[in-house]
C-alpha positions in Angstrom: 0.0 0.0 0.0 1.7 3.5 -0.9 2.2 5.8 2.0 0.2 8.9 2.2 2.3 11.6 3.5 0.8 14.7 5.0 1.0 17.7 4.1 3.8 19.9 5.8 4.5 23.2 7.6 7.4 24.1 5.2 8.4 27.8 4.9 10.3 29.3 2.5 11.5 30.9 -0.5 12.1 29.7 -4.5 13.4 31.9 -6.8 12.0 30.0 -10.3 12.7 30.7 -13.7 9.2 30.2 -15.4 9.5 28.1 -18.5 7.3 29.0 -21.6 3.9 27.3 -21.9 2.5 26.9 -18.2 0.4 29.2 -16.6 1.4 30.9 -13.2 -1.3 28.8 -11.3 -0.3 25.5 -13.1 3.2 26.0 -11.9 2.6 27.2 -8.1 0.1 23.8 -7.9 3.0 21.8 -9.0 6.1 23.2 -6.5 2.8 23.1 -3.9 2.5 19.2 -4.8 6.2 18.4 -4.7 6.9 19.9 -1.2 3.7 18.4 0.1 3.5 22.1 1.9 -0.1 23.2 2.9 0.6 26.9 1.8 2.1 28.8 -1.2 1.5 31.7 -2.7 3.9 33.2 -6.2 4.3 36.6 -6.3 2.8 38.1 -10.1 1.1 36.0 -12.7 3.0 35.5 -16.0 1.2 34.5 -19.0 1.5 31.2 -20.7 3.6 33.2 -23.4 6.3 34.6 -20.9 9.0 33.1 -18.8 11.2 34.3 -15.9 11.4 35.3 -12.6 8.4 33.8 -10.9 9.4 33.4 -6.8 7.6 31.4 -5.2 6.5 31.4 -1.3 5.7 29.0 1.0 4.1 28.4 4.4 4.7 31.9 6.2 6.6 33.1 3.9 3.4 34.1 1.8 2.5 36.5 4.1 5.3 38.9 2.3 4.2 38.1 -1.1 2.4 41.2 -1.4 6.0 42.8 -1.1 7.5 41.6 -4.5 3.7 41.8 -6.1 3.9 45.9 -5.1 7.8 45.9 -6.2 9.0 47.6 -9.5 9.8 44.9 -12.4 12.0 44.9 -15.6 11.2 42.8 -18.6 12.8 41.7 -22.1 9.9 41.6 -24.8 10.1 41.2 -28.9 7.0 42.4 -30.7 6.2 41.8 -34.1 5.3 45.2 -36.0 2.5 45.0 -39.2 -0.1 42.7 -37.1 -3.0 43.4 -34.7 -4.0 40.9 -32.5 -7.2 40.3 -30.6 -5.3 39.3 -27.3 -2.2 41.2 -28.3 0.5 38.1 -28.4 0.8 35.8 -30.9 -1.2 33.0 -29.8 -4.4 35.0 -30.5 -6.4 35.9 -33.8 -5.0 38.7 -36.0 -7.5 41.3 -36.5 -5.2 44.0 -38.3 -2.6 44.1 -40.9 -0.7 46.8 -42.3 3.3 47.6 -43.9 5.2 49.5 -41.6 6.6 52.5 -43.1 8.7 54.3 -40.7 11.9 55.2 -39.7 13.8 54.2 -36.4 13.6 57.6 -36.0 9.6 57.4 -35.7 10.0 54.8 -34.0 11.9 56.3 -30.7 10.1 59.2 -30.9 6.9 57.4 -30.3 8.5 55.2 -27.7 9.5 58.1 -25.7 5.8 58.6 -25.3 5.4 55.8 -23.1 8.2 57.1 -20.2 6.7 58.6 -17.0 3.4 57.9 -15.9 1.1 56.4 -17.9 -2.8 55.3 -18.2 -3.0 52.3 -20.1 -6.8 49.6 -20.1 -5.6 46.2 -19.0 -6.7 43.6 -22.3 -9.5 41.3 -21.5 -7.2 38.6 -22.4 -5.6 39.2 -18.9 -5.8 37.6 -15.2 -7.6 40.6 -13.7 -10.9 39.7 -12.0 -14.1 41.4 -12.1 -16.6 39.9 -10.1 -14.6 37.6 -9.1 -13.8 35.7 -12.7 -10.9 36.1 -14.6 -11.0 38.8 -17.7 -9.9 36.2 -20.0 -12.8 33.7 -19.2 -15.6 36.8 -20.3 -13.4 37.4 -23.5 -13.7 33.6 -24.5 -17.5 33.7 -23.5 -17.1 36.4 -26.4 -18.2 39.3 -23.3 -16.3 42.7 -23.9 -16.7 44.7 -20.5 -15.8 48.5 -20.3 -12.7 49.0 -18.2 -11.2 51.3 -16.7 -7.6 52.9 -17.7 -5.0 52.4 -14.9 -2.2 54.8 -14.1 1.3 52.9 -14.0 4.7 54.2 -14.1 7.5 53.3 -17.0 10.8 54.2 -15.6 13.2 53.4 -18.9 11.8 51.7 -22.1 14.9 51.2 -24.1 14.9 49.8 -27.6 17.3 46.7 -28.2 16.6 45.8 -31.8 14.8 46.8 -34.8 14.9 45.2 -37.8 12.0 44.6 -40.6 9.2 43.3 -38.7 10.4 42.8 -34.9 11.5 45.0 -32.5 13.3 44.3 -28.6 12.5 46.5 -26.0 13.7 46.6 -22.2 11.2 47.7 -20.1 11.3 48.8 -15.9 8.1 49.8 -15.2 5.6 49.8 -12.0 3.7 47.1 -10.3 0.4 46.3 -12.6 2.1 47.4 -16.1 0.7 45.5 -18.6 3.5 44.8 -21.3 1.1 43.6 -24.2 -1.0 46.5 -23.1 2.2 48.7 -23.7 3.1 46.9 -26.9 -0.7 47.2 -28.5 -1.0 50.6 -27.9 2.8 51.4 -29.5 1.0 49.3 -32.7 -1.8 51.9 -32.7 0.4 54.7 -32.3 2.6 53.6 -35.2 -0.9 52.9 -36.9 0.6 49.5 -38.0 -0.6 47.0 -35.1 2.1 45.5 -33.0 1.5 41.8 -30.6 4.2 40.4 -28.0 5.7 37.6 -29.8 8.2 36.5 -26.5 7.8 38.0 -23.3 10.6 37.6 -20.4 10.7 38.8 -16.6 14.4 39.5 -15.8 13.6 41.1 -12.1 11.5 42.2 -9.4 12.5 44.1 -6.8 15.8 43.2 -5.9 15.6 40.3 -7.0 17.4 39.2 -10.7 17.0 36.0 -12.8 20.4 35.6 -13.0 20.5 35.2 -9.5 23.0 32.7 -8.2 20.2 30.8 -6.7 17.5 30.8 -9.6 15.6 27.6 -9.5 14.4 25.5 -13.0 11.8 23.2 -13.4 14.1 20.8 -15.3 16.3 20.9 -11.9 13.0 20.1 -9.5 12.2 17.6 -11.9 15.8 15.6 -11.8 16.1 15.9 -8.4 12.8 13.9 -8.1 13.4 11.1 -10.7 16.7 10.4 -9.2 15.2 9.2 -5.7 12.8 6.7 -5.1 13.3 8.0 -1.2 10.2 10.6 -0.2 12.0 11.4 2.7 15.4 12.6 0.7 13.4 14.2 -2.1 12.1 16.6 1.0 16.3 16.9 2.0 17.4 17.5 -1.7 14.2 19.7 -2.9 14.7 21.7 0.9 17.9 22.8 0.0 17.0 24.9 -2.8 14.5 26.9 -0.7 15.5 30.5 0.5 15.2 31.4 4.2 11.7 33.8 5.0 13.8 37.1 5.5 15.6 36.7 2.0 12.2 38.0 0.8 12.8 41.1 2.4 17.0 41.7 2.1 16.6 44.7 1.2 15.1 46.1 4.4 16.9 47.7 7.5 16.9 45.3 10.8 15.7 46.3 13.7 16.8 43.5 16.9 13.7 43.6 19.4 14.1 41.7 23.3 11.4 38.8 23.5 9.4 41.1 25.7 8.9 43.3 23.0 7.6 40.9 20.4 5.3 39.7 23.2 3.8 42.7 23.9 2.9 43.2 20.4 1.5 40.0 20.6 -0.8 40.9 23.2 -1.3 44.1 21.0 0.2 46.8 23.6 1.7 49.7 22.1 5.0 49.7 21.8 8.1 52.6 21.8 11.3 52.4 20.2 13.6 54.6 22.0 16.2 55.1 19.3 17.5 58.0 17.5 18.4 56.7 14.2 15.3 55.6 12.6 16.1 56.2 9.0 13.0 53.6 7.5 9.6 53.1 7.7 9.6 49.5 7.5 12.4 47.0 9.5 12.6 43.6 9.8 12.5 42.3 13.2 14.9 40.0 14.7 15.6 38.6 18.3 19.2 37.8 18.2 19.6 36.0 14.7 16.0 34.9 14.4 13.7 36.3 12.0 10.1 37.5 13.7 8.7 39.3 11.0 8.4 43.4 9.9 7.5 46.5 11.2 6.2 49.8 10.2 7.4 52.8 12.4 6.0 55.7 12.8 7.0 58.7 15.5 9.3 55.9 17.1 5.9 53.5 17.5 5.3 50.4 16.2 2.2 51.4 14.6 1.8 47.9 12.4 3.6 44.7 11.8 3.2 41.1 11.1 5.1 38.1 12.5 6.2 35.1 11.8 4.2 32.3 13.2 7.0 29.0 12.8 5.4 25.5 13.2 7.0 22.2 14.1 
């Protein structure tokens, strides 16, 4: 009889490189299934079409997701100029086709348009929810609803490559920037049409794909098919996870005494009487041990959130 194991209180953090053809979701069940861990959480959907930088988070470690989800991001897309397409990539129908006749020139002159602050409408071919279901599932139901434009930030949009039909751009923009949005609205602009033909996230935050410790699937999977041992799959496949705080390197620390943390258990206010708060947000640590963050304000711990470890 096979052995059911249970699920387990494993916390952590993967940085994976997303391969091409799996949707965010499909790939969070599956590192969810292979650690047998009761809670994880990635940290911005990718679409089928794009690969990259997708961490993932598990156990307690999810409660910081929303940290990388609010964080800048940069991205490497190509685009094919002359075609229109109804969910601006290449796997959807082309609705538009035109020659492109314009110069380089044109070209980064209407890309300069897209620096600064933006407003851009999200395509229905997207992940956003209205009413709680996907956009995507009304556009296949052949339902067009009226949305409205979002303000996002594009801090550099440089131009890679141009040639013929296909142009390369890199792109560090704010959290919620739509790249097919950005690349179907640079079609109308150069009145020719324009759909993402390969989409890649290089980094969020701080965090870079070509990070030393960037995780593939095609490493997950070996490590699996080489053991027939459960309990050394967990050892090998534990050893690529990252600890809780790495989420949050980027932060100032902030070492609290155990009496402290307890009274903002017990959700007393609490005063930090130092003179060199220079941050909003710390992470707090007793000694070497991650608790969690903190927001400061007027030397108070007006909000935090702590870690809650499991055996």
């Amino acid at each position: 009889m096979r052995k059911i194991i249970n699920k387990r209180h494993i916390n952590g953090l993967l940085l994976l490189d997303k391969p091409i053809g799996y949707t965010s979701n499909k790939i969070l069940q599956y590192i969810k299934f292979i650690y047998k861990a009761k809670k994880a959480g990635h940290t911005g959907t990718l679409d089928p079409l794009a690969s990259g930088l997708l961490p993932i988070c598990l156990g307690e470690t999810t409660k910081f997701t929303s940290y990388l989800i609010n964080s800048d991001k940069k991205y490497i897309v190509t685009a094919r100029l002359g075609e229109k397409t109804n969910t601006a990539d290449k796997y959807g129908i082309i609705i538009k086709k035109k020659k492109i006749n314009f110069s380089e020139k044109k070209l980064k002159d209407i890309l300069s348009l897209f620096k600064g602050k933006i407003k851009q409408i999200p395509t229905m071919y997207s992940a956003i929810k209205y009413k709680g279901i996907p956009l995507y599932k009304y556009a296949r139901a052949g339902i067009n609803l009226f949305l409205n434009k979002r303000e996002v930030t594009i801090y550099k949009l440089k131009l890679l490559y141009f040639k013929n039909n296909e142009i390369k751009l890199k792109i560090h923009c704010s959290k919620g920037t739509y790249i097919r949005t950005i690349i179907d609205d640079l079609g109308d602009k150069l009145n020719c049409g324009a759909h993402v033909i390969k989409l890649r996230r290089i980094k969020i935050s701080h965090f870079s794909i070509l990070n030393k410790n960037i995780v593939t699937i095609e490493i997950l999977n070996n490590l699996i098919k080489n053991s027939n041992n459960i309990l050394l799959n967990f050892s090998l496949l534990d050893k690529l996870l990252l600890p809780t705080d790495y989420i949050l390197s980027d932060l100032p620390k902030l070492q609290l005494s155990i009496n402290f943390i307890n009274n903002l258990k017990y959700g007393k206010k609490v005063k930090i009487n130092i003179n060199f708060i220079t941050n909003n947000i710390y992470r707090i640590y007793n000694k070497h041990n991650f608790l969690g963050i903190c927001k400061i304000d007027n030397n108070y711990i007006v909000k935090y959130k702590l870690i809650n470890y499991k055996n």
